[in-house]
C-alpha positions in Angstrom: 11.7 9.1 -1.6 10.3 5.5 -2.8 6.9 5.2 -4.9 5.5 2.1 -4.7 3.1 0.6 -6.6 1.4 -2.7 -5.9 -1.4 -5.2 -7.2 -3.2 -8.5 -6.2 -6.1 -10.5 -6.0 -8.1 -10.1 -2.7 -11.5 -11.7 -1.5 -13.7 -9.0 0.8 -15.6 -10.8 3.3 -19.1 -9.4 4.7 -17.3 -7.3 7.3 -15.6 -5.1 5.3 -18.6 -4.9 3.0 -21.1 -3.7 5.9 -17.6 -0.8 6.6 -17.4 0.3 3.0 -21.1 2.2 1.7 -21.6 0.6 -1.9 -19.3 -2.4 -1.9 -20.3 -6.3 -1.9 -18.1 -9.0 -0.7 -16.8 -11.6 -3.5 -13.5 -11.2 -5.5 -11.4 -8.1 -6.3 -8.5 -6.5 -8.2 -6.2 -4.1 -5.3 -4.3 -1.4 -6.3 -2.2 -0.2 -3.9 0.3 2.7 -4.2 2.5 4.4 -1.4 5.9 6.9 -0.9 7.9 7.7 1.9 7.3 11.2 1.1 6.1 13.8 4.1 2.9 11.8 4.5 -0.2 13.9 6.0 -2.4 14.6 9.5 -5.5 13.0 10.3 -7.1 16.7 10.0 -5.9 16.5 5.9 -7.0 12.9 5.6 -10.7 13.4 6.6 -11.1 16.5 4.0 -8.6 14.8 1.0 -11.7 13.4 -0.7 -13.6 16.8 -1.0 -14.4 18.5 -4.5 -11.9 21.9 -4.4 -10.0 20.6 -1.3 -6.3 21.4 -1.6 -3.0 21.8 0.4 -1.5 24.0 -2.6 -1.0 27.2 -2.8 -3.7 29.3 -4.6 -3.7 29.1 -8.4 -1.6 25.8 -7.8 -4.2 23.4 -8.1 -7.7 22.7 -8.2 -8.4 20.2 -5.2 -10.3 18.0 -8.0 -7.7 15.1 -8.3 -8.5 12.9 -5.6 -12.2 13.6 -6.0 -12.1 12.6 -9.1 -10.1 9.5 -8.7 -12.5 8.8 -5.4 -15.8 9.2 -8.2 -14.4 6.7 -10.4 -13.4 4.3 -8.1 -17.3 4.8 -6.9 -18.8 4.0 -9.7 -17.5 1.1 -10.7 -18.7 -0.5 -7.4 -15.0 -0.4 -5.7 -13.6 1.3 -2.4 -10.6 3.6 -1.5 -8.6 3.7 1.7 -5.7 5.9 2.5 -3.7 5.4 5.3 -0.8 7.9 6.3 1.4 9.5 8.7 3.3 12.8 8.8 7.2 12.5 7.8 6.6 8.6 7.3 4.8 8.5 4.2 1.0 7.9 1.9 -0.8 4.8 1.0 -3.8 4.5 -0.9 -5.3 1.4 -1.6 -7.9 0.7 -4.0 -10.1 -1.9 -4.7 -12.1 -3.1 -8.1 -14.6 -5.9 -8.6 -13.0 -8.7 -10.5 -14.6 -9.2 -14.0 -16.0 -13.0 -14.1 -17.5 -13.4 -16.9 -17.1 -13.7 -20.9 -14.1 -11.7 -22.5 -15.8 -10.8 -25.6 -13.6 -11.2 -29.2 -12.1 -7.6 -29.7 -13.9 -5.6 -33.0 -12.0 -4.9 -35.8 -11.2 -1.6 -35.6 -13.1 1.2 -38.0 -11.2 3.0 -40.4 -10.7 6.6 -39.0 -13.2 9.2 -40.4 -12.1 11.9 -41.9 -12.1 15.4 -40.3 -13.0 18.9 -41.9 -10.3 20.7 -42.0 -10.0 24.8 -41.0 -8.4 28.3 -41.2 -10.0 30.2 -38.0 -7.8 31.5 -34.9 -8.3 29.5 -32.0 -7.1 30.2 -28.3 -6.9 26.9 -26.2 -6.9 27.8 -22.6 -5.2 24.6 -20.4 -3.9 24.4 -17.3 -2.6 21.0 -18.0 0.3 21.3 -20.1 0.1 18.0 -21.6 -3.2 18.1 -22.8 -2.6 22.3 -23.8 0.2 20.7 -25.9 -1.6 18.2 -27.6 -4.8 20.0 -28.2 -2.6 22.7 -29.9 -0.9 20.3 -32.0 -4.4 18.5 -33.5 -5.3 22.1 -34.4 -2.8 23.1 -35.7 -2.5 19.8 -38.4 -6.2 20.3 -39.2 -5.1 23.9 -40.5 -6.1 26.3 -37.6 -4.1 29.1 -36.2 -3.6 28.3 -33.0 -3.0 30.7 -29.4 -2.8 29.1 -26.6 -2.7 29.9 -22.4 -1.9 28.3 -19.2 -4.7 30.2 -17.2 -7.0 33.3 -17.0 -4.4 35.5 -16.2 -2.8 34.2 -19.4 -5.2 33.8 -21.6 -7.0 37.8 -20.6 -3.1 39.2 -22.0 -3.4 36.9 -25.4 -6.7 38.2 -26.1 -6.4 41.7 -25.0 -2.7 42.0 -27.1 -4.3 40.2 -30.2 -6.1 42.3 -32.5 -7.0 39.9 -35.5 -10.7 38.2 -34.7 -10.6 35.0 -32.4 -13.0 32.8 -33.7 -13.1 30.1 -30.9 -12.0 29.9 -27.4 -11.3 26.4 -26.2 -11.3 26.0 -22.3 -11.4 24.0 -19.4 -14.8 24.8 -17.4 -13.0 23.9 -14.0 -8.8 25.7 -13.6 -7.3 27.0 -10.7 -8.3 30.6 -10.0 -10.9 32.1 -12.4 -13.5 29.1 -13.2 -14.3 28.9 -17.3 -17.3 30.7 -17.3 -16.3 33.8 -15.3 -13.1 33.9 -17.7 -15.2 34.0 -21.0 -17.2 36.4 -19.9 -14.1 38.4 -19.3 -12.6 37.6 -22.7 -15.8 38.1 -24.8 -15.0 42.0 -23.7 -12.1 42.0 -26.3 -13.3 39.5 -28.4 -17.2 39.5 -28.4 -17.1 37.6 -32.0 -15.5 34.7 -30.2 -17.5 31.2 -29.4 -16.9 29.5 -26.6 -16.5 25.9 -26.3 -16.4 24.1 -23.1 -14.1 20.8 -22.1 -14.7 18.8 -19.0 -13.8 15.5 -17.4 -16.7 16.6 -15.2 -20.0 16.6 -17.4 -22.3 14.3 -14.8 -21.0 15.7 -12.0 -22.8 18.2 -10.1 -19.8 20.2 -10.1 -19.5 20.6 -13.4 -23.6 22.0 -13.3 -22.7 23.9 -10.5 -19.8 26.1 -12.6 -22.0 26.3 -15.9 -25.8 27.1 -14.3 -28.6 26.2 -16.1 -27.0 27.9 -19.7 -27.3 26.1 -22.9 -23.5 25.9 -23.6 -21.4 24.2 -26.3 -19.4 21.4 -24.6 -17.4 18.6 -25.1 -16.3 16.1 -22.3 -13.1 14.3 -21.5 -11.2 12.8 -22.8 -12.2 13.0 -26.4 -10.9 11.5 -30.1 -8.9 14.0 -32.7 -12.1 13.2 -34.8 -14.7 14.3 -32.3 -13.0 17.4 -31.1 -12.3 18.6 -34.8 -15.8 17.8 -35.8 -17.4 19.6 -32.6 -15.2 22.7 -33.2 -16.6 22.7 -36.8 -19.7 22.3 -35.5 -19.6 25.3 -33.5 -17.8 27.4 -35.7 -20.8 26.5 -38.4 -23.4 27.8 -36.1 -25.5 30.9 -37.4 
C-alpha cells in the first residue's frame, strides 16, 4: 500500500466554522495523511475517536491513539476529519490555526543540570518498546540496575522470579490489559518494599483520574527530560 502525507495553507470560511464545535474561520496549516490500505465502515468511523475504542485484538492495543491525537488537535483550537472506505483506503485530515504573529529570538540554551546518580533495582514496565528501551538505557547510565517488562503478565513473572529487593517500579498508568494501578497492587505482593512511580501522557485528562482515583500517587507525565525523570526517581526513592 501507499502512505501519503500532505500539507498546505487553507482559509476556513464561516460555514465550516458553524460544522466544526470549537473552530473559527481565518487561516490554517492542513495536515493531511492517507493509505490505500483496507480502509474502514461507517460503524468504525463514528466510534474511532472514543477513549479505549479499538479494532485490535485484546492485549494488542489500548484504543487511546486516536483519542489522543483527536485531544491535541482540540486544544489547540484545530479540527479533525476522517474520511474512508472499506478495501479503498484512510484519510485524515487535520487542521491547525496559523501562527500570525511575532516569532520570538530563540533562548540560548541552559547548560544541562546535573543528575544524582544511583545503585537501586528498578523494574520499568512499557508497553512501548521504544520508550521501554530508552527509559532502560537513562537508568542504566545513571548507575541503576535495571529489569524491565513489556506488560503485567511480564512484569508479575520478573517480580515473582526476582528475589533481591525492588526498589522502584516504573510504569505506564494506562497498557493494554491490566491498567497500572491494578498491576502494582499485584506486584507489591512479592515486593511490598517497592515504590511506585507513575508515567502518563494523560495527566489532565479525565482518563488518567479515572485509572488512578482520588490517591495521592507519585507521577510523572509525558514526555519528560533525562534530568527530570532521574531527579523524580531520586525523589521518590528519598522519601521516608
Amino acid at each position: 500500500g501507499t502512505i501519503r502525507v500532505e500539507t498546505a495553507r487553507v482559509d476556513l470560511d464561516e460555514a465550516y466554522a458553524e460544522k466544526h464545535l470549537g473552530v473559527t474561520a481565518g487561516p490554517y496549516v492542513k495536515l493531511s495523511v492517507s493509505d490505500t490500505g483496507v480502509g474502514m465502515t461507517s460503524e468504525i468511523m463514528d466510534h474511532i475517536f472514543e477513549p479505549f475504542f479499538t479494532t485490535k485484538e485484546e492485549g494488542k492495543g489500548t484504543g487511546l491513539g486516536l483519542a489522543t491525537v483527536y485531544g491535541i488537535v482540540k486544544q489547540n483550537g484545530g479540527s479533525i476529519n476522517v474520511s474512508s472506505k472499506a478495501k479503498e483506503g484512510t484519510t485524515f485530515e487535520i487542521y491547525l490555526p496559523c501562527y500570525e504573529g511575532v516569532v520570538k529570538e530563540a533562548r540560548e540554551e541552559k547548560k544541562p543540570e546535573s543528575v544524582p546518580a544511583g545503585h537501586e533495582t528498578i523494574l520499568v514496565v512499557e508497553d512501548e518498546a521504544a520508550v521501554r528501551n530508552l527509559v532502560v538505557k537513562m537508568l542504566k547510565k545513571q548507575g541503576y540496575e535495571v529489569l524491565d517488562a513489556s506488560g503485567g503478565g511480564e512484569a508479575y513473572v520478573r517480580c515473582e522470579s526476582y528475589k533481591d529487593p525492588i526498589h522502584l517500579i516504573l510504569m505506564d498508568v494506562m497498557m493494554p490489559g491490566l491498567s497500572g494501578p491494578k498491576l502494582a497492587e499485584q506486584l507489591k505482593i512479592s515486593h511490598p518494599e517497592a515504590r511506585i512511580l507513575y508515567m502518563s501522557g494523560y495527566s489532565d485528562d479525565a482518563i488518567f483520574h479515572e485509572r488512578l482515583g482520588k490517591k495521592e500517587v507519585d507521577f510523572i507525565p509525558k514526555p519528560f527530560t533525562v534530568e527530570s525523570l532521574i531527579k523524580k526517581i531520586r525523589e521518590v526513592l528519598n522519601q521516608s
